[in-house]
C-alpha positions in Angstrom: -26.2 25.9 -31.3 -24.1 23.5 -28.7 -25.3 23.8 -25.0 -22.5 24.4 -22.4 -21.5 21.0 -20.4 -24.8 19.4 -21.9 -25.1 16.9 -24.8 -26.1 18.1 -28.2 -25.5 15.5 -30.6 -23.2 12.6 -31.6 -19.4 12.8 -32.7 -16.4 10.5 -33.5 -14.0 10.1 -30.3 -10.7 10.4 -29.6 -8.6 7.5 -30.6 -8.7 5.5 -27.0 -8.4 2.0 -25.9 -11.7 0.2 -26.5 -14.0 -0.6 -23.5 -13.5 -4.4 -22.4 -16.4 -5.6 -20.3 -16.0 -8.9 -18.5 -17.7 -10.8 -15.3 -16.7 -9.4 -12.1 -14.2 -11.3 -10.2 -14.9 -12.8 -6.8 -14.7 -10.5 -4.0 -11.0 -9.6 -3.7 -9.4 -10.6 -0.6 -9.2 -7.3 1.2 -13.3 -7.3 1.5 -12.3 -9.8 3.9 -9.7 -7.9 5.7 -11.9 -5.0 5.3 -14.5 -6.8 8.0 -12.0 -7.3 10.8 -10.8 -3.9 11.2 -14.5 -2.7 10.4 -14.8 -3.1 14.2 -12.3 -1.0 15.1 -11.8 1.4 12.8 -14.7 4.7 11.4 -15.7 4.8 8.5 -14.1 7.0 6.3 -16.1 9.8 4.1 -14.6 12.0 1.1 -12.4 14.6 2.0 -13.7 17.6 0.4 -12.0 20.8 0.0 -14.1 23.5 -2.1 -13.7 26.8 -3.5 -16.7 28.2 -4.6 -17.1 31.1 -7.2 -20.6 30.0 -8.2 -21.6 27.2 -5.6 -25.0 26.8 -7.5 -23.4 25.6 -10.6 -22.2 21.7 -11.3 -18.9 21.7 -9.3 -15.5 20.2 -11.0 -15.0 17.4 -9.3 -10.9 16.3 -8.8 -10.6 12.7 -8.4 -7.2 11.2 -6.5 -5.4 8.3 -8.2 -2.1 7.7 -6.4 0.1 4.6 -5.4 -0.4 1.3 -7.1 -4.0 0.8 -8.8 -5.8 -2.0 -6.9 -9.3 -3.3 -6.5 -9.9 -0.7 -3.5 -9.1 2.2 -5.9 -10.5 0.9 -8.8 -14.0 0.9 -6.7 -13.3 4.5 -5.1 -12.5 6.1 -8.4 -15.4 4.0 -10.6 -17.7 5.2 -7.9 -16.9 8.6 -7.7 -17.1 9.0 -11.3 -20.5 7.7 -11.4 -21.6 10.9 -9.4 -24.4 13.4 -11.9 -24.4 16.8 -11.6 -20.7 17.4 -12.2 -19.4 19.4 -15.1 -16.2 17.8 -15.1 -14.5 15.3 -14.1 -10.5 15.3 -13.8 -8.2 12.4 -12.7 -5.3 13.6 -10.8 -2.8 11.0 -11.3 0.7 10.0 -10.2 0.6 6.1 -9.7 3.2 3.6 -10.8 0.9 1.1 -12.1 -1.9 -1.3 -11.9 -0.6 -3.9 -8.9 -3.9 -6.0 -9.3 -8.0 -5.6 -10.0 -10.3 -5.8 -12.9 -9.2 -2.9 -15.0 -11.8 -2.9 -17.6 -14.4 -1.9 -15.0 -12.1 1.5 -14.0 -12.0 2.2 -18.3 -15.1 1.6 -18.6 -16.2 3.9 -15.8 -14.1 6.7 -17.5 -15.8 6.1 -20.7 -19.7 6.0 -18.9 -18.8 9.2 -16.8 -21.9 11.4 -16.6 -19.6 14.3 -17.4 -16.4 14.6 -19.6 -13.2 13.2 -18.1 -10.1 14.6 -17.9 -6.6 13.2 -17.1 -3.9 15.0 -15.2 0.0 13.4 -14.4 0.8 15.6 -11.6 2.3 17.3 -9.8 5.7 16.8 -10.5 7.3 14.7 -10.8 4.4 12.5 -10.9 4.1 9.0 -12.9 1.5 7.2 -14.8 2.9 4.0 -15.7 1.6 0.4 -16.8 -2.3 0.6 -16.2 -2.3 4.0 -14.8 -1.2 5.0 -18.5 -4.1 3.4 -20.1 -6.3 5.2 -17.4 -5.0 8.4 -18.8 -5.6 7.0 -22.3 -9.1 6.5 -22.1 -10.5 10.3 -20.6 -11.3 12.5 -23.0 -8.2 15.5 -22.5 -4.9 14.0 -21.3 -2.7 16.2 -19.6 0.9 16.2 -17.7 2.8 18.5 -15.7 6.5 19.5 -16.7 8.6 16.4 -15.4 6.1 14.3 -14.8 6.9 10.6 -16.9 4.7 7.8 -18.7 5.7 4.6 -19.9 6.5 1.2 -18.9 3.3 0.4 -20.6 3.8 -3.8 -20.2 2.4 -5.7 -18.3 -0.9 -3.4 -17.6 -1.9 -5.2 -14.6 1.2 -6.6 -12.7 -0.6 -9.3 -10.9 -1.7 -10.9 -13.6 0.5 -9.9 -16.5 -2.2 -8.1 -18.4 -1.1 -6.5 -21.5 -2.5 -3.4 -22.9 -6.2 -3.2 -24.1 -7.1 -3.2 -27.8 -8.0 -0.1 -29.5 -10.2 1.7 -31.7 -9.8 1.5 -35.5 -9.4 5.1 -36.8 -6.9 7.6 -38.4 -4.6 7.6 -35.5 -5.2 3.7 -34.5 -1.6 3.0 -36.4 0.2 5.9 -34.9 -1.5 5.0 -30.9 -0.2 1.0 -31.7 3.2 2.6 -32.5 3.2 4.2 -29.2 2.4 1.1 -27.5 5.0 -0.8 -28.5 7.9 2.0 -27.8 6.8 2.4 -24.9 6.2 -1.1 -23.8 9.6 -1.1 -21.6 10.3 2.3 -22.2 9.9 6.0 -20.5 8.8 9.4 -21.7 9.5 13.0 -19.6 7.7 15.9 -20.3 9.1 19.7 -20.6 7.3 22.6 -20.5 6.3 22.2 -24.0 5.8 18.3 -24.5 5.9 15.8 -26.5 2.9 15.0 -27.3 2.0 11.0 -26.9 -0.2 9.8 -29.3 -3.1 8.3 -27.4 -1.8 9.0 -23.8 -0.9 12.9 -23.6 -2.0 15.8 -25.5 -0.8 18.8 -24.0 1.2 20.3 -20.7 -0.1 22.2 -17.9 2.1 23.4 -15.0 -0.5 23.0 -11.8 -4.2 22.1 -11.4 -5.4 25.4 -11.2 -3.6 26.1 -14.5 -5.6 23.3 -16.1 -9.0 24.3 -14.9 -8.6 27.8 -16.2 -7.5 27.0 -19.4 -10.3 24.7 -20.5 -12.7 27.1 -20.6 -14.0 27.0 -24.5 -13.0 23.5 -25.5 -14.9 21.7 -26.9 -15.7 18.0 -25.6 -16.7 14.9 -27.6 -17.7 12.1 -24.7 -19.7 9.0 -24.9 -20.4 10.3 -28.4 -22.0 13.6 -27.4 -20.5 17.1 -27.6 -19.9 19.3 -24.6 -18.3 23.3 -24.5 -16.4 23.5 -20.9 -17.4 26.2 -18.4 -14.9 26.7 -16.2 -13.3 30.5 -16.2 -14.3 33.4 -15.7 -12.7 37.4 -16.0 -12.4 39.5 -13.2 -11.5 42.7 -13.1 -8.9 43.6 -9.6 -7.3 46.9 -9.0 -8.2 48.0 -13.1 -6.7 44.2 -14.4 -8.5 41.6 -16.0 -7.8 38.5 -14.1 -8.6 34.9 -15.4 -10.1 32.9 -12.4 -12.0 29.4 -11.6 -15.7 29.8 -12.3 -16.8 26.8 -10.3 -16.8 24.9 -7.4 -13.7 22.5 -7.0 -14.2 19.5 -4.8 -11.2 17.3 -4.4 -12.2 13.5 -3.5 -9.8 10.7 -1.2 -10.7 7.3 -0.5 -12.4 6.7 3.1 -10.4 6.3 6.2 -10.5 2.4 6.2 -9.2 2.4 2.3 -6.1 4.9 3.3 -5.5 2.3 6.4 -5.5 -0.8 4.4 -3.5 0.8 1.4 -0.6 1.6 4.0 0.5 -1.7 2.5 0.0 -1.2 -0.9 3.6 -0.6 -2.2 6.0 -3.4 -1.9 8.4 -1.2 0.9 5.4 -0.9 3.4 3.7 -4.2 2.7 7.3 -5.9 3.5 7.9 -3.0 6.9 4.5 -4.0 8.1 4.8 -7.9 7.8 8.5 -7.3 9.8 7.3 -5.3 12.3 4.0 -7.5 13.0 6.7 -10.4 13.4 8.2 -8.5 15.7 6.1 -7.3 18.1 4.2 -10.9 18.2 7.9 -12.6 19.1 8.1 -9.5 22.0 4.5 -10.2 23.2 5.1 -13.7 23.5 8.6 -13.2 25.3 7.6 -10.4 27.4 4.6 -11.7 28.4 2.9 -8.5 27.9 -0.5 -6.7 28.8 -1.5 -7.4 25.3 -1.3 -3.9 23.7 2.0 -5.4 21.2 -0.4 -8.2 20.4 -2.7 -5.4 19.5 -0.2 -3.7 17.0 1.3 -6.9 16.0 -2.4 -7.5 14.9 -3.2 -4.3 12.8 0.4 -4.4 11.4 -0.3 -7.7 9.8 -3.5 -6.6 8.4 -2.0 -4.2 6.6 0.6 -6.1 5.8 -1.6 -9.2 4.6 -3.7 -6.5 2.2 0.2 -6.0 0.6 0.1 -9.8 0.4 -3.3 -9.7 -1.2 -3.1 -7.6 -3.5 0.7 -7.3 -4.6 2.3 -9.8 -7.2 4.7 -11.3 -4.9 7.7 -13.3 -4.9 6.5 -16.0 -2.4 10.4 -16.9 -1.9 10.9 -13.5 -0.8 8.6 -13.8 1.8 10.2 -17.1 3.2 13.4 -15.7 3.5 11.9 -13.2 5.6 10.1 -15.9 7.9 13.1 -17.7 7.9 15.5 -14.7 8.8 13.1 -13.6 11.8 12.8 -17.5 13.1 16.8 -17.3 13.3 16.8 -14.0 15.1 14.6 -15.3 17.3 16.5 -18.5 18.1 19.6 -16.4 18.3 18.0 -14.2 20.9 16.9 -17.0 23.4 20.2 -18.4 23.6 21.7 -14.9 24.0 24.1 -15.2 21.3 25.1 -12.8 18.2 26.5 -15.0 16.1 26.0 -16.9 12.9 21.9 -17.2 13.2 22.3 -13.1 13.9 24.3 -12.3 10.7 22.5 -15.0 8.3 19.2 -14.0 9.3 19.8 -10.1 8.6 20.9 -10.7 5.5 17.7 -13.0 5.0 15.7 -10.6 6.1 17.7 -7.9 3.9 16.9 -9.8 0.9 13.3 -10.6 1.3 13.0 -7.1 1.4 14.8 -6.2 -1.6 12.8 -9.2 -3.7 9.6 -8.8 -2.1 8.0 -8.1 -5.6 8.0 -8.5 -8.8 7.3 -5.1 -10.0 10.3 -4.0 -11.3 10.9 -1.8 -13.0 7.5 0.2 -12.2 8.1 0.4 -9.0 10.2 -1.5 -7.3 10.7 -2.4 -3.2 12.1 1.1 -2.2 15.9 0.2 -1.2 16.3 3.1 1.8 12.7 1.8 3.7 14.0 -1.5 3.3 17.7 -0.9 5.1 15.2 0.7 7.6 13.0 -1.6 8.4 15.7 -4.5 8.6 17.4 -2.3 11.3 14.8 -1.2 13.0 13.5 -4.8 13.4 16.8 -6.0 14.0 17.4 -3.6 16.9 14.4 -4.2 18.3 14.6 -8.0 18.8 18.2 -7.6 20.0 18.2 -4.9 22.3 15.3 -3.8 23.1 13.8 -7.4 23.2 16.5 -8.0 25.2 16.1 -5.3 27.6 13.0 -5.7 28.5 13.1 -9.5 28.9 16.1 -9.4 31.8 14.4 -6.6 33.4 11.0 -8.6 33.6 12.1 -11.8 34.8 15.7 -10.9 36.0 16.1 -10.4 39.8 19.5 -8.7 41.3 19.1 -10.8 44.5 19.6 -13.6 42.4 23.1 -14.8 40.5 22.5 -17.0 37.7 25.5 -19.3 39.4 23.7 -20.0 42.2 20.3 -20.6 40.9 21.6 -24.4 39.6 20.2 -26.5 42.0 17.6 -24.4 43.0 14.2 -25.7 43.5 11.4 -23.8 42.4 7.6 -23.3 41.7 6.1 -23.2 37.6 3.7 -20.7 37.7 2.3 -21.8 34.0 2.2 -25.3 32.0 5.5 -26.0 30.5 5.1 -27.5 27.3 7.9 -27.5 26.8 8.4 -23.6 27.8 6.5 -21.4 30.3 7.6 -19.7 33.5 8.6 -20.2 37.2 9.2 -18.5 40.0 12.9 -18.2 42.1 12.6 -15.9 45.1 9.6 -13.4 44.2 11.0 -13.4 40.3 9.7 -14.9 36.8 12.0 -16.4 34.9 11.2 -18.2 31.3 12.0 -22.1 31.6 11.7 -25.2 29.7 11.5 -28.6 30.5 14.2 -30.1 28.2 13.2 -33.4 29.5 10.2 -33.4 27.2 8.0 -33.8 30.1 4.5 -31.7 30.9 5.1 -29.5 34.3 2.0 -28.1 35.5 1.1 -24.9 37.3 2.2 -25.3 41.2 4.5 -28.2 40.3 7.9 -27.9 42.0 11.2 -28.1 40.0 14.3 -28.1 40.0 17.2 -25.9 37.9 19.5 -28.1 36.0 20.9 -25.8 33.3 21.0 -21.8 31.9 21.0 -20.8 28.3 21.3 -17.1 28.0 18.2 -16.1 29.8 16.4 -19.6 29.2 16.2 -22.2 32.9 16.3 -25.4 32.2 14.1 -27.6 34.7 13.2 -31.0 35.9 10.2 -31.5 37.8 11.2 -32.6 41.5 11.5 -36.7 41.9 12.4 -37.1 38.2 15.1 -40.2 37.9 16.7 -37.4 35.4 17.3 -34.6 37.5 20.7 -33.9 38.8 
């Protein structure tokens, strides 16, 4: 007779994508961003919420798969499915895609699982798109909740245009190729009754719980042995026979450091982050501040550099937004909204809409974007602004009368730094091209906006 959840004896799989071993890559790039916020930063553990009808039996372990696949998640989810004594394994998934990572280790994780694996798109209206798709392909039950959508099947791995895996020759290899190729740009929604997807989803289930119930009974080929599921039980409340979960349900999340550094793992974040580090390093230069921006301006690019690492992005994209904050910048020492204002929005606008090349999988969300260009653009200009006059302005001082004035720099100026007019710090430069050192007297020759312009004392070129 078959054992329940333990391997009797061998058995033709499901139709699936065959299992593609290669060399592992070198490290990706976010190990290294990994170490410099290792520092600062706890490390994270699962996050485990149970329910426990029989807490001595193998639990049903629900493994998280959301947001673009990466390396990160592709070590999270290969790991946790290495975990024995689990009855069953399910892969709750509503990602757009594969962004970048060696997908054959994550298939062939799924296919070495100690335990069957099963494949969930939900809730609604959850996705499983590009690489995410072929992760559902390859568990042993593929699921979907009402609404939920699969498709866009090419490229499988955005970052480096990998198509879809190869599959297994068999009765239902034609009819899984057939799939392949209508769906290679293309889109399916399920209903509360299907369609069934050759190779990618078999059936429909509304919720989680729903699915766990109703696999009690079936019957499992995996890693060409057979398992019968465990997982229901009847109960009888107030003289009714009630279906319920049999077993322990553990839900598993990446750490605390993978959640921070996969802030920046969609192309709208990656793109907020990088404007916003810009940002605050532009006011902690001009405001001369106690460092805490600098701080921010720091973690913000880290988790806007993992973006960067890990996205397939449109490098010109990301110099239109360089360029777009350089001219806000320029505009804002002289004090002018002008033309360096409006060309550098729209700049910075664009960079944002084009940041990746993802489309149409999942493309720069256009709302964050608008967001994130105003909120940057605000900042710079007001509250940049603000905070600038009120630092190194003085009332006692008019700006007429402070031509001519003699004065005291209080840093190098190289050709910018700062000096000191009656008690107050104003920013200067030393349009002469010469090197003024701290303690040096100098004298006012010009005002741009909120900009001096000196001469050291003596100079044949001060007037």
């Amino acid at each position: 007779m078959l054992c329940v959840g333990r391997k009797y004896t061998d058995a033709a799989p499901y139709p699936r994508a065959v299992r593609i071993r290669k060399t592992r890559p070198v490290p990706h790039v976010a190990a290294a961003i990994l170490s410099l916020v290792s520092a600062s930063l706890f490390f994270g553990v699962w996050s485990v919420d149970t329910s426990s009808a029989q807490p001595s039996a193998d639990p049903v372990v629900v493994i998280e798969v959301g947001d673009p696949i990466d390396q990160l998640v592709i070590d999270y989810v290969s790991s946790s499915l290495g975990e024995t004594d689990v009855h069953l394994f399910i892969l709750k998934i509503d990602s757009p895609g594969a962004s970048s990572g060696d997908l054959a280790t994550l298939y062939d994780a799924v296919l070495d699982a100690p335990a069957p694996v099963v494949a969930w798109i939900g809730p609604t209206p959850a996705v499983a798109y590009g690489g995410a798709a072929f992760l559902v392909n390859h568990a042993d039950i593929r699921s979907a909740a009402p609404g939920s959508r699969v498709g866009l099947l090419s490229p499988a791995n955005q970052r480096s245009g990998e198509g879809p895996p190869s599959v297994v020759e068999g009765d239902d290899a034609g009819a899984f190729v057939a799939t392949v190729a209508s769906l290679s740009e293309g889109v399916v929604t399920f209903d509360s009754v299907g369609p069934v997807v050759t190779g990618f989803v078999d059936r429909v289930d509304p919720a989680l719980g729903q699915l766990i119930v109703s696999l009690d009974g079936e019957v499992v080929v995996h890693d060409g042995q057979t398992y019968i599921l465990d997982t229901a039980t009847t109960q009888t409340v107030d003289g009714t026979d009630v279906v319920v979960a049999s077993r322990q349900v553990q839900f598993v999340k990446a750490g605390l450091i993978e959640r921070f550094l996969r802030l920046g793992a969609r192309p709208e974040t990656a793109f907020l982050f990088l404007v916003f580090a810009l940002a605050f390093a532009v006011f902690e230069f001009y405001a001369a501040g106690s460092g805490l921006m600098a701080f921010v301006a720091g973690l913000s690019m880290i988790v806007a550099g993992y973006g960067l690492a890990t996205l397939p992005i449109w490098w010109p994209a990301v110099a239109m937004v360089l360029i777009g904050m350089a001219l806000w910048v320029w505009g804002f020492i002289q004090n002018r909204v002008g033309w360096k204002a409006i060309v550098g929005s729209a700049l910075v606008l664009a960079g944002g809409l084009l940041f990746t090349a993802t489309r149409p999988a999942y493309p720069p969300a256009i709302w964050l974007v608008f967001v994130a260009t105003l909120s940057a653009g605000v900042f710079v200009w007001y509250s940049l602004t603000t905070v600038v006059r009120g630092r190194f302005a003085t009332p006692t001082v008019g700006r007429e009368e402070m031509l001519g004035r003699r004065c005291v720099a209080v840093s190098d100026l190289e050709p910018i730094g700062v000096v000191l007019i009656d008690g107050a710090r104003w920013r200067a430069t030393a349009d002469r091209g010469v090197h003024i050192a701290p303690g040096a007297p100098v004298e006012v020759v010009g005002i741009t906006g909120l900009l001096l312009e000196v001469d050291p004392v003596g100079s044949p070129q001060a007037h």
